[in-house]
N, C-alpha and C positions, 0 to 999 in steps of 0.2 A: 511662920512665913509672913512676909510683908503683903500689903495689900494687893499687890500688880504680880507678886511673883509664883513660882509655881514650883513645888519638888518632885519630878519627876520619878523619881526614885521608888514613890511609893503609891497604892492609889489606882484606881480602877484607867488605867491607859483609854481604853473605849472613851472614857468620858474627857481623860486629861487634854489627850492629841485632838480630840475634835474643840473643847474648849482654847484652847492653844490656836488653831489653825484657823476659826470664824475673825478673829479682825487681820488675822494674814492676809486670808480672801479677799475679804472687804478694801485693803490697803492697796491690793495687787491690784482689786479693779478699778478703784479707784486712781491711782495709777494711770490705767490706759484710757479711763475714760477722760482726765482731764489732759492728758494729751491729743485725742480725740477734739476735745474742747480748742487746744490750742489751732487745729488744723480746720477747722471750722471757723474761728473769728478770724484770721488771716483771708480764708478763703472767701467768706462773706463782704469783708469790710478792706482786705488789702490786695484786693486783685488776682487775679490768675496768673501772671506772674509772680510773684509772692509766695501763692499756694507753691506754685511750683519749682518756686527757690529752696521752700522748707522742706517738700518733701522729697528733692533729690539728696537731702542729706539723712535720711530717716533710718538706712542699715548704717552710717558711718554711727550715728548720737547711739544707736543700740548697740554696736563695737565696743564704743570706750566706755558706756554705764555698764557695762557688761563685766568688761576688762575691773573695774572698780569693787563689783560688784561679786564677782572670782575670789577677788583676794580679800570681801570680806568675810566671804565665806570660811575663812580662815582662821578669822578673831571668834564665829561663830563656835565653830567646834571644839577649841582650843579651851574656850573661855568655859564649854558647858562641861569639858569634861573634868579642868578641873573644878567647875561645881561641884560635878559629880564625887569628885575624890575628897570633898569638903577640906579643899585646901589654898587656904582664902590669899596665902603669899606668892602661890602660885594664880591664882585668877585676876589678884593686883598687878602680877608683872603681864601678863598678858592683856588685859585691859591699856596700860601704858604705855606698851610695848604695840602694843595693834594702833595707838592714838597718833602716834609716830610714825609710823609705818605708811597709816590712811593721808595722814595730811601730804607728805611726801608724793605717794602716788599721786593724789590730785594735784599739786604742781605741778607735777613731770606730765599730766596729762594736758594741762593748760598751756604749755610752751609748747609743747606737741602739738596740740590742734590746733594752734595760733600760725605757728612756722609751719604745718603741714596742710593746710587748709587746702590753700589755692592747688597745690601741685595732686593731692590726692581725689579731689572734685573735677580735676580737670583728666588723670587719669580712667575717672569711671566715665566719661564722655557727658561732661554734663551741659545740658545745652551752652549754647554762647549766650544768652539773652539770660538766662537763669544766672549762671556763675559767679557774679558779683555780690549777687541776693544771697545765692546759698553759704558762700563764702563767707559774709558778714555774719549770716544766723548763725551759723557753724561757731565762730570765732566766740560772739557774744554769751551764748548757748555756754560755750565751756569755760567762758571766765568763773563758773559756778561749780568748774568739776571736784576743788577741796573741800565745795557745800555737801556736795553729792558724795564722793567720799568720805567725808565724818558723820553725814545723816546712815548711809551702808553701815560705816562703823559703829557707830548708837543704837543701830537699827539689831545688830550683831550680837550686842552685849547684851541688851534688854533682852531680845528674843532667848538669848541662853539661858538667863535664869528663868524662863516663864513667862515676861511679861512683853506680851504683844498687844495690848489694847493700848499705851501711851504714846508708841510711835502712832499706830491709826489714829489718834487723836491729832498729833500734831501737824500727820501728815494732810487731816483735813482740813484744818486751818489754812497751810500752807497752797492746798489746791484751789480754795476759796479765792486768795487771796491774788494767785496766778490769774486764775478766770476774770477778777475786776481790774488789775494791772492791765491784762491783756487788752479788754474794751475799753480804761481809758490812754493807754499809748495807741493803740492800734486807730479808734474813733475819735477822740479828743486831738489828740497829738499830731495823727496821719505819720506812725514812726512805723507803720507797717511788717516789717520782716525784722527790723531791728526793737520794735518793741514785745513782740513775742518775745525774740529770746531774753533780751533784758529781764520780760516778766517773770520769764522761767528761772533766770539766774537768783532773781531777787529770790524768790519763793521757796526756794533751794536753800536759799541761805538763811531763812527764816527757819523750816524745818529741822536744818540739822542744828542752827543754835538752840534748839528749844530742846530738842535730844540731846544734847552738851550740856546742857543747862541741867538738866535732871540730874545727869551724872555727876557735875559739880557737886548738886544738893546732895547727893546718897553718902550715906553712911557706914553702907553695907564696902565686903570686900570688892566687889565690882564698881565703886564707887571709884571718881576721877579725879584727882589732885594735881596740879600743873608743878609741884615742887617734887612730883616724881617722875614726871616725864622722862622718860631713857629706853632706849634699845638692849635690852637683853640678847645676845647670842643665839643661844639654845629659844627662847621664845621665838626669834626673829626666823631660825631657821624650818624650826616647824612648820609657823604661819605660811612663809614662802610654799613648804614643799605641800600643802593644802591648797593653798589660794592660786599659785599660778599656774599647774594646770586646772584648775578649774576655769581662770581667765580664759587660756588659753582653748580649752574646750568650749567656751561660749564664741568666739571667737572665729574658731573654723567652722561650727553653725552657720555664723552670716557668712564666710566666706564659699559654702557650699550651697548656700542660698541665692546667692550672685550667680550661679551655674543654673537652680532651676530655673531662676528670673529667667533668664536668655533663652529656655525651653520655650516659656510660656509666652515670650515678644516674638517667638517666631510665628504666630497663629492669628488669625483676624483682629481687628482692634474689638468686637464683641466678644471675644471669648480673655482676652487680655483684661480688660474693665472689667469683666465678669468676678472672674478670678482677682483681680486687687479688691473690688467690693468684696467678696466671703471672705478674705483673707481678714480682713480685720476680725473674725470669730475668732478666728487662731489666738490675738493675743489673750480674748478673754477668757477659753477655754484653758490656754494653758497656765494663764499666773494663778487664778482658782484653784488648777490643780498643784501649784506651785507648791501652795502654801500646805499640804500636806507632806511634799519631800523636804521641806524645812523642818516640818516639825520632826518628820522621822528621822533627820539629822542630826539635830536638836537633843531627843528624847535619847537616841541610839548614843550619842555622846557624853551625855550626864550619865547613863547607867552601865555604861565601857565603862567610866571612870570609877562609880562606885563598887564596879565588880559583879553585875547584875546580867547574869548572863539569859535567864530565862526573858527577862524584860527588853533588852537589846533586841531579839528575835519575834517577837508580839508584839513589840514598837514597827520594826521593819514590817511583819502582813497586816498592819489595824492599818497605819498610812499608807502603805499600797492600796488596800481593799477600799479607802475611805478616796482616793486620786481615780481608783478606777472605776468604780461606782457613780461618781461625780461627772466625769468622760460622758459614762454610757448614757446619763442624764441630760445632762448637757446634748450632747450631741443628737440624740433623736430629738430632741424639742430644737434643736438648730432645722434638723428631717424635716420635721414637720410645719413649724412654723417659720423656717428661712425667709420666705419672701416680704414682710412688715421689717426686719431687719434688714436686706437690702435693699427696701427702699430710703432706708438712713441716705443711702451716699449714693442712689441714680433712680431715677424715673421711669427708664428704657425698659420694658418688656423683654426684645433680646436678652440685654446684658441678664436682667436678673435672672431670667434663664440659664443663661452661661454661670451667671453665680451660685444657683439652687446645685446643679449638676457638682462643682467644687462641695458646697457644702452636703451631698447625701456622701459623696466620696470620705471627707475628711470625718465628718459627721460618725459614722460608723469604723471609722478608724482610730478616734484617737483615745481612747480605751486604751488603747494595744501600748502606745507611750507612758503608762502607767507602770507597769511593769520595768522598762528599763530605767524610766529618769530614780522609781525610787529603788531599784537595786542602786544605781550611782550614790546619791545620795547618803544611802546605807553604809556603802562603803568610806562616804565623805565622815561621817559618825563616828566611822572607830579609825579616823584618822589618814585613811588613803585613798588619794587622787589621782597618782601619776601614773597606775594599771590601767584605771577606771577610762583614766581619759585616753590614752592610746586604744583601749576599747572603742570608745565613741569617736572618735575622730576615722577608727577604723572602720564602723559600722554603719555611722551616722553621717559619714563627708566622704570620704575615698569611694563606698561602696555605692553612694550617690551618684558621684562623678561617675563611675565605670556604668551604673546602668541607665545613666543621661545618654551616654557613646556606643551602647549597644543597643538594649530593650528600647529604648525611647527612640532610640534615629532607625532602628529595624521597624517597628511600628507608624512612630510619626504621629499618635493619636493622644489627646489631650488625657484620656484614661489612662493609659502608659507613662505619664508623666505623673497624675496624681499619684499612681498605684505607688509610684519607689518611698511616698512615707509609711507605710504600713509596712513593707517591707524590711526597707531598714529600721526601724521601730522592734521589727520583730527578730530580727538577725543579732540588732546589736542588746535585746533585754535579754535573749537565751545565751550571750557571753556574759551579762551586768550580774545577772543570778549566780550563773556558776563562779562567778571571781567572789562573787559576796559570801556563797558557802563556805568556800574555801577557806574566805578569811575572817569568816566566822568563826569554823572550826580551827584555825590557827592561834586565832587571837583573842580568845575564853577558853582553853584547856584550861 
């Protein structure tokens, strides 16, 4: 085995999937922390307008990294299982075949939210005074989405054989590099809302060249040759039928989020502030836990492949046990020590109140999301999305909506609105589990 890579196949799991998942973590939260970073120098140095341009686009930019991000999920499992089958003609054409694929989608995403900008900022009612602002981050922001799609893509392939410590490498450079960009357009320049996203774009493009770059250098069958670049068929169809519903499942998440939003602007501006302040727990709690339903997609993919059926099933409960362990960790120290954390983003006694309340709720809840994202996952590993995701779309969005329009408007009380993620959490892991036995026991006889 190479220096970065890892054989899944063999080898104490306990130790493989936690070494595996430690710079996933690390990547993920870094990730949101220097997004965090971006919304802070804007907000410091470009005015409250500005702030407020960027962040009326903050569920559209997590749609379409989303959407990208779905389908590389695709090259992910693809690539690891045939590792797994150590069958290196098959892992070159899916390597070149995903290289194609990714670059494609980030064009089509770039024409998209270039021609769709203005009309879909202005359907979600975005201020008048904001809309020019957001409109331009918007635009500039995704001139970077083919970065963003080949960095998922490299992020995809490395992760399959094992090696997750080179993207965290690169990806710190790249966020380094975002945050000085940022202070000097934003301070230097006065390019405000337009040099955020610039810096983001640049930084984007930096990352995923350097993930390209590697695979250039590699020697190995995962390795990237531009004189093979081609679409294969049968790779292409696969990849599809893994990656888009999974887009697609990331996808009606935000769109079922857009329904709580409008629960929660119906209640005082203290309890509204409250709840956007803890909400930002949310992204750190969950990319943290993220990085364990990767792996056990990952691991569950190379050892489908190799034919390892006992390992496939001890992959699926080590990343579960190791995502909800992490939850329950995580989330009492949010219990207990919440308040030093929102005072990151407001000073008001009220609010932080309002936000403490959000966090004992969420806090002790999200455990419970453990169990379903890695039954999905799982199922992502030996290959199928498109149960899983009609699952979650059923359990996790439709079932949402219906108890926003009954439970929540028969109530009316801010608790009744938290409570529907535990819920659906728990509705839709007790369908994620039994789809994943089933096609457990189907797909290792």
């Amino acid at each position: 085995m190479k220096k970065y890579e890892q054989d899944m196949t063999q080898g104490s799991l306990w130790k493989q999937i936690w070494k595996y998942s430690l710079p996933l973590m690390f990547s993920n939260v870094l990730q949101v922390i220097f997004n965090l970073a971006d919304i802070a120098v804007v907000g410091q140095f470009g005015g409250a307008g500005a702030l407020g341009s960027v962040g009326s686009t903050t569920i559209l930019v997590t749609l379409f990294v989303g959407l990208l991000m779905g389908i590389s999920s695709g090259v992910n499992v693809l690539a690891a299982q045939a590792r797994g089958e150590k069958n290196p003609g098959k892992t070159s054409d899916t390597v070149h075949t995903g290289a194609v694929i990714m670059l494609i989608a980030g064009i089509v995403v770039t024409f998209a939210c270039f021609v769709l900008a203005r009309p879909i900022l202005t359907a979600m009612n975005t201020k008048p005074e904001l809309l020019d602002g957001a409109v331009l981050y918007f635009r500039i922001y995704f001139l970077g989405a083919p970065a963003i799609a080949l960095y998922n893509y490299g992020n995809a392939v490395l992760s399959a054989v094992g090696d997750t410590k080179r993207p965290l490498y690169y990806l710190c450079i790249a966020g380094v590099l975002n945050v000085i960009l940022n202070l000097i357009f934003v301070i230097c320049f006065h390019m405000s809302v337009a040099g955020v996203a610039l810096a983001s774009a640049i930084s984007q493009c930096v990352s995923a060249g350097l993930l390209i770059a590697t695979l250039l250098r590699s020697k190995e069958d995962y390795g990237l040759r531009l004189g093979k670049l081609r679409v294969s068929g049968n790779i292409t169809a696969n990849l599809m039928r893994i990656g888009i519903p999974a887009a697609i499942q990331f996808a009606m998440f935000q769109f079922a989020n857009l329904f709580v939003q409008i629960g929660v602007n119906s209640f005082d501006t203290v309890i509204v502030e409250g709840t956007a302040a803890a909400a930002n727990a949310d992204g750190l709690v969950y990319e943290m836990m993220a990085a364990f339903y990767t792996a056990g997609a990952t691991f569950i993919g190379q050892n489908f492949g190799a034919g390892k059926r006992d390992r496939i099933i001890k992959s699926y409960f080590i990343s579960t046990f190791y995502a909800m362990a992490l939850a329950l960790v995580l989330g009492l120290t949010l219990v207990c020590f919440g308040r030093p954390f929102l005072r990151i983003f407001t000073a008001d006694p009220a609010v932080i109140e309002a936000g403490m309340y959000r966090l004992t709720v969420m806090g002790l809840s999200y455990w419970v999301s453990a169990f379903m994202d890695s039954a999905l996952a799982a199922s992502r590993g030996l290959g199928q999305t498109a149960v899983p995701t009609v699952i979650v779309i059923l359990g996790s969005c439709v079932f949402r909506l219906i108890w926003i329009s009954t439970v929540f408007a028969f109530f009316g009380t801010i608790t009744s609105l938290y409570l529907l993620y535990v819920f659906s959490w728990t509705i839709t892991a007790i369908a994620e589990t039994w789809y994943f036995a089933r096609l457990y026991r189907r797909a290792c006889r």
